[in-house]
C-alpha positions as CSV (number, residue, x, y, z in Angstrom):
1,X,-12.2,-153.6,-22.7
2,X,-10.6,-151.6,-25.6
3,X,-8.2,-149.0,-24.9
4,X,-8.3,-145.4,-26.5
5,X,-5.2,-144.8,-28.7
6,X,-3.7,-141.4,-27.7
7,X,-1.4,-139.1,-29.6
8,X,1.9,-140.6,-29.6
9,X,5.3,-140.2,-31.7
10,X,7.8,-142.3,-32.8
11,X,11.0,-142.4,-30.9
12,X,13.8,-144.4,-31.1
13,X,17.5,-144.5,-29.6
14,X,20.3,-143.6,-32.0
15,X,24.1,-144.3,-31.6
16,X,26.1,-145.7,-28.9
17,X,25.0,-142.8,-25.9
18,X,21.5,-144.1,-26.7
19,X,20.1,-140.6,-27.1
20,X,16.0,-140.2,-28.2
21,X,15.5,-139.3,-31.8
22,X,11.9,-138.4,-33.2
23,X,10.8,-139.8,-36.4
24,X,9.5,-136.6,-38.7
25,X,6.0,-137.0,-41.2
26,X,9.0,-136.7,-44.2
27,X,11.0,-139.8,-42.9
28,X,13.3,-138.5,-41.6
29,X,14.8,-138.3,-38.0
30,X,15.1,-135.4,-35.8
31,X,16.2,-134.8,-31.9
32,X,13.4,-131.9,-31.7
33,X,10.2,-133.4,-30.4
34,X,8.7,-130.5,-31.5
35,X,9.5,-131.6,-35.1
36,X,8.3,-135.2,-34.6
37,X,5.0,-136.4,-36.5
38,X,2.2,-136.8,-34.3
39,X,0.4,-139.7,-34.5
40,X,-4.1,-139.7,-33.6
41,X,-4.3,-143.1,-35.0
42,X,-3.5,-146.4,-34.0
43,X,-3.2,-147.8,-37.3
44,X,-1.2,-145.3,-38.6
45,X,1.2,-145.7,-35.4
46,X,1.3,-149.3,-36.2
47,X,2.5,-148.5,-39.9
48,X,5.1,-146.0,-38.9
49,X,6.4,-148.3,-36.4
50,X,6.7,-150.8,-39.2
51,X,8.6,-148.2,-41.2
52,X,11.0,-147.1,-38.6
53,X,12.5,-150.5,-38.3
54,X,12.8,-150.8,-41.5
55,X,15.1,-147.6,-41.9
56,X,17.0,-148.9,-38.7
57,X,20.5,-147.6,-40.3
58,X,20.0,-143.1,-40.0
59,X,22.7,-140.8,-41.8
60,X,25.8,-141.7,-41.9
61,X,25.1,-145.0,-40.5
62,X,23.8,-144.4,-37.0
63,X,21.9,-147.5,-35.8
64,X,18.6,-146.7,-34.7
65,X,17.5,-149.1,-31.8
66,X,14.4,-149.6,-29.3
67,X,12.3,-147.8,-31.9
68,X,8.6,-147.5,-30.1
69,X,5.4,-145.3,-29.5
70,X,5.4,-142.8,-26.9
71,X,2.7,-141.1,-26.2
72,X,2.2,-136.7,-25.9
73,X,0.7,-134.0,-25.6
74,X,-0.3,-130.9,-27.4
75,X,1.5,-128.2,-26.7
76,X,1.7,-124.5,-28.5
77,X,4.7,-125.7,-31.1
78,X,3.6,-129.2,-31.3
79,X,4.3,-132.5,-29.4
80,X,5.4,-132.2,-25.6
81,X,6.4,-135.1,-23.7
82,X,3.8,-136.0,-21.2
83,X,6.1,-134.9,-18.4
84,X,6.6,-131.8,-20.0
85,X,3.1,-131.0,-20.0
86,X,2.6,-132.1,-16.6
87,X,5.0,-129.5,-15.4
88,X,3.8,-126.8,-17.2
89,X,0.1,-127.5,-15.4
C-alpha cells in the first residue's frame, strides 16, 4: 500500500555537539525550524536530500552529518516539530 508523503524539512546534525540544523529554500542552513523550507512533495524531498549531502561541509567548515527528512506541522510562523504541535493541542 502506498504511503502519503507529509510535510517534512530537512535537518541534519552539525558539528561535534551534534546539534539539529534546518536546511532553508536559499540553501542555506539555519538552527530556526521556523526558517526551514517545507517540503509537500516527495520528490522534491528526495532532491533536497540529494542536495544536502552534497553541501555536507556548512560555513566555516562545520560538517554536516545524519542529514534526513523529518516530518512537521503547520504552525502560525511556519514549520513546528510534530511534538511541538502535539503540545500545543
Amino acid at each position: 500500500m502506498p504511503h502519503s508523503f507529509r510535510p517534512s524539512v530537512v535537518v541534519a546534525e552539525s558539528g561535534p555537539a551534534g546539534r539539529c540544523v534546518f536546511l532553508t529554500e536559499a540553501g542555506g542552513w539555519t538552527s530556526d525550524l521556523a526558517e526551514a523550507e517545507l517540503i509537500e512533495d516527495e520528490a522534491h524531498g528526495d532532491i533536497r536530500l540529494l542536495e544536502a549531502e552534497c553541501v555536507g561541509a556548512g560555513p566555516r567548515g562545520a560538517r554536516r552529518s545524519a542529514v534526513r527528512l523529518v516530518e512537521v506541522r503547520f504552525g502560525p510562523h511556519g514549520p513546528v516539530s510534530i511534538r511541538d504541535a502535539a503540545e500545543s493541542v
